[in-house]
C-alpha positions in Angstrom: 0.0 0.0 0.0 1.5 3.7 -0.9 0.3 4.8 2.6 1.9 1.7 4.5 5.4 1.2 6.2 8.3 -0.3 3.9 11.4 0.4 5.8 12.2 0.8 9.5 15.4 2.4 10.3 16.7 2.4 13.7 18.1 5.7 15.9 20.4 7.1 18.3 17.6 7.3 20.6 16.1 3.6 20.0 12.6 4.6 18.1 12.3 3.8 14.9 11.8 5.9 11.5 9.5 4.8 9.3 9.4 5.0 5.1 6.6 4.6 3.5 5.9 3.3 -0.1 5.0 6.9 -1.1 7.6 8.6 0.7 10.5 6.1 -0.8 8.9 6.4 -4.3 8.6 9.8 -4.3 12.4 10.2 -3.4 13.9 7.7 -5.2 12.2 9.6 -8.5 13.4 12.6 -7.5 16.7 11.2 -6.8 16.8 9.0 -10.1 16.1 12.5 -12.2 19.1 14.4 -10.4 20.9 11.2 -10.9 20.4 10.7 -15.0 21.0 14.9 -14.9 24.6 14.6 -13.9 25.5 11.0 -14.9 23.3 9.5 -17.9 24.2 8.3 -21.0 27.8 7.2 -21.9 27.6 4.0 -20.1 28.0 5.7 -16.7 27.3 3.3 -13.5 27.0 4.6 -9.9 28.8 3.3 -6.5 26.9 2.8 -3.8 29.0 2.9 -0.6 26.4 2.8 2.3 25.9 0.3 4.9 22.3 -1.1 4.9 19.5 1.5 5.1 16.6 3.6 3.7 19.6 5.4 1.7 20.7 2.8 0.3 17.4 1.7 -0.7 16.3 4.7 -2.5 20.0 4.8 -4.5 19.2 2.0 -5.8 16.1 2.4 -6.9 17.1 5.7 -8.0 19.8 3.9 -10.2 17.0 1.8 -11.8 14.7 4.1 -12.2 17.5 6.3 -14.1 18.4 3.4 -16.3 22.2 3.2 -15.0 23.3 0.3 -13.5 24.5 0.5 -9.3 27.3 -1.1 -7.6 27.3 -2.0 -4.5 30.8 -1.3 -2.6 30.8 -2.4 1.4 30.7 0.9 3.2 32.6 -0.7 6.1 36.1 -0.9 3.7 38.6 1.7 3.4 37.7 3.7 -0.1 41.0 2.2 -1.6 39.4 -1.2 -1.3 36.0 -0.8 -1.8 
């Protein structure tokens, strides 16, 4: 449902944050057109270097959504490894 939870992410503080379909859609579209603004066409690709979360969630789809493919680097390396 567009109204419903998709993604918990814990805080700090121990409560919870909650995405819903809607908001996660509706900023994953905005982030795919900034996204195929600055890096679409010529065979372009995007890192993803985030640990598991809502950011990383919407990046990807973002990635999709803008028609450029997303790799996934673990954001617990050091940048020269990931």
């Amino acid at each position: 449902p567009p109204g419903g939870p998709l993604r918990g992410e814990p805080r700090a503080d121990g409560s919870v944050r909650w995405w819903s379909y809607g908001r996660c859609g509706a900023a994953a579209r905005a982030l795919g057109d900034e996204v195929r603004r600055r890096c679409g066409g010529g065979g372009a690709a995007v890192v993803i270097c985030a640990s598991n979360s809502a950011g990383w969630l919407l990046a990807d789809w973002a990635c999709a959504l803008a028609a450029l493919p997303s790799i996934a680097a673990d954001a617990s390396a050091a940048p020269a490894d990931a």
